[in-house]
N, C-alpha and C positions, 0 to 999 in steps of 0.2 A: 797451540791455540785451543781453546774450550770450546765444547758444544756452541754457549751462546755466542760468540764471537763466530764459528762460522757461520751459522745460521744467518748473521748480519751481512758477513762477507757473500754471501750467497745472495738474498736480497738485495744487496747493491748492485751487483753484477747483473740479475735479474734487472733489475728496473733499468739499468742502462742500455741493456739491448734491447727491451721495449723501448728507451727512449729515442735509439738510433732507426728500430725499424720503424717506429713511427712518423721519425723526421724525414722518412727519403717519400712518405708517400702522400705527406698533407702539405699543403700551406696553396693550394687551389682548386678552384672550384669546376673552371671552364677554361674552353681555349676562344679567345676572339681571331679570326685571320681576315686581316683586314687589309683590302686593297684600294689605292689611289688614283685618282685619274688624273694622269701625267698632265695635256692643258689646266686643270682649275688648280692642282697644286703650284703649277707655276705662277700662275696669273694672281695666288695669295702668296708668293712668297715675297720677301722683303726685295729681294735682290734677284734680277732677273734668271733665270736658268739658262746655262750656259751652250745648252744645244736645243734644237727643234725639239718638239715635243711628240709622242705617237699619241693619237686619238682612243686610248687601250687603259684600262685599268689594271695596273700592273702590285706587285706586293710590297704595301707598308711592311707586312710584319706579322708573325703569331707570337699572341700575346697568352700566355698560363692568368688568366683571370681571377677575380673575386666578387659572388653575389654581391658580400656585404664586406665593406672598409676599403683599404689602399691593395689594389696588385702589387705582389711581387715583383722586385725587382735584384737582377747581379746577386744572385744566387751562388751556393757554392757551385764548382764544378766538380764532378765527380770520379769523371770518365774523362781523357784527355784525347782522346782520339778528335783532331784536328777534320774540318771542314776538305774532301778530296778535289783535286785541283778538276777532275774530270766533272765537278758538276761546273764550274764556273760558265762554261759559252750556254750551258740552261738558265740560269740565273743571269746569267748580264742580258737575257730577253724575257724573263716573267721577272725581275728584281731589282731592277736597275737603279741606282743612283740617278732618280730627275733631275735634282737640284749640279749635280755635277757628275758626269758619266765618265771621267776622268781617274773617277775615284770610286767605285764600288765596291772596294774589297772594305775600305773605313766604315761605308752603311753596313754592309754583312756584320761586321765584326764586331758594332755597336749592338745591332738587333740583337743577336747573339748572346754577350754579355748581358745585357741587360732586360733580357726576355727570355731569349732561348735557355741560358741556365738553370730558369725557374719552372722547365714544364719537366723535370723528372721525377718518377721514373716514368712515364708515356714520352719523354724525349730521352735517350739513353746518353749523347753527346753532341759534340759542335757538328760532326757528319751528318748524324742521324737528325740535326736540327733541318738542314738546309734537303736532306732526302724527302724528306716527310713535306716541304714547302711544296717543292719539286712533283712530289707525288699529288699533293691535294689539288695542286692548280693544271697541272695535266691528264696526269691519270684519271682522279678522280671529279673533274671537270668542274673545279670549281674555280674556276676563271669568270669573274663578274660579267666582263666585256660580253663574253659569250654566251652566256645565260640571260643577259639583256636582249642581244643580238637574237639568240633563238623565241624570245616573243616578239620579238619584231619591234624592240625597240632600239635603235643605232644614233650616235653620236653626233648628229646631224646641227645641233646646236639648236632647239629647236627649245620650248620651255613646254614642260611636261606636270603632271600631278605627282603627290609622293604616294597615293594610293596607286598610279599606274605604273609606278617602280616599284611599289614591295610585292604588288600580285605578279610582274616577271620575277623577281628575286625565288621570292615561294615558291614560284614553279620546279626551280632545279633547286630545292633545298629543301623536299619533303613538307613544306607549307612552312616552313620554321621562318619566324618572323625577324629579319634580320636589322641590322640597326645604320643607320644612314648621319652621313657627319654632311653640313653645307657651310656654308660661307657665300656672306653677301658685300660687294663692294660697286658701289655708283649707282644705286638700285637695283642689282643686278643681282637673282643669287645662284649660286652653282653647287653643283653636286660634288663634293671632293674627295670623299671615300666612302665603299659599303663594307662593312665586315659580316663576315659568316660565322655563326659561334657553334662551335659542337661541347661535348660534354668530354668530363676531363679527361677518359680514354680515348680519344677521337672514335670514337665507335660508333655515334648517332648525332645528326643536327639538333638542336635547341632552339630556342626563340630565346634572343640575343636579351638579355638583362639590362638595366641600367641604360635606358635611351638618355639622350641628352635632354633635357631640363626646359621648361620656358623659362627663358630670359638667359639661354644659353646662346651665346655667339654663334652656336655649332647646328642649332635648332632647324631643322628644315622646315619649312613651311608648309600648307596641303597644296597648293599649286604655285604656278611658276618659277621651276627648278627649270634649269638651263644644264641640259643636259645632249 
């Protein structure tokens, strides 16, 4: 082989592992962790939920995000280290399958796929997806319910301002403006999830990107949220 030929073979190899390291560390911007409240996600679903419901906002999901275009989605997986059977009784009470509590491991496993594989490297594998859930809503206390609960506002079903929910939200989230999803049915509209968005090393809260839209279904209103 000649000089010029390696030099070329050189340069390809070069740009390929620029191409590989490059590919494991882009394709988001942020993480959404967004949780549900068990009553108003039932009361919207098509088909009744199959068990009582707890008065608790418990976890949709972390989402690897994007300012601008489509998130991510079912990513490759890199790492196969499987989900450990020792977190499940943690997640069947902060994670639970609402719509069917019969079945939790199919919602894990969905989230996972089609979320959790896209937040690496800040997610390392399917374990480390469901530790790090584990972690942000106990350890690091970011459990809606409770954050709500500590300004004193409680479930009481009661209809509230969405400026007196994002000033409790702010409070345990460093002021970071979080984003609120509602739903209105018989006049009525409810509160159905808040996500907390941090930045894509989970290292620091953000003020959540991309609120929902006027003349968005999902639109919350400045007052009388029924929460």
């Amino acid at each position: 082989m000649g000089i010029t030929g390696m030099i070329s073979m050189i340069t390809m190899v070069f740009s390929l592992l620029v191409l590989i390291l490059s590919s494991s560390t882009v394709g988001f911007d942020y993480f959404q962790f967004t949780q549900q409240y068990q009553p108003a996600v039932c009361n919207f679903n098509p088909t009744p939920c199959k068990d009582p419901t707890d008065k608790l906002f418990t976890v949709h999901g972390l989402w690897p995000s994007n300012n601008v275009g489509g998130d991510p989605e079912s990513c490759k997986i890199r790492n196969h280290r499987t989900r450990a059977k020792a977190l499940e009784p943690q997640l069947e009470i902060i994670w639970p399958n609402v719509l069917d509590r019969t079945n939790h491991t199919a919602f894990w496993r969905r989230q996972w796929i089609k979320h959790g594989t896209c937040g690496y490297p800040t997610i390392q594998n399917e374990n480390d997806y469901f530790e790090t859930v584990v972690k942000m809503y106990i350890t690091e206390k970011q459990n809606v319910s409770k954050i709500l609960s500590n300004a004193k506002i409680e479930p009481d079903g009661i209809k509230r301002t969405l400026a007196d929910l994002e000033i409790a939200i702010r409070s345990g989230t460093d002021n970071k403006k979080p984003k609120f999803k509602c739903q209105k049915k018989r006049r009525v509209t409810e509160l159905v999830e808040v996500t907390l968005c941090s930045d894509k090393n989970r290292a620091h809260f953000i003020d959540c990107p991309n609120p929902f839209q006027p003349g968005s279904p999902y639109l919350c209103p400045t007052n009388n949220i029924l929460y």
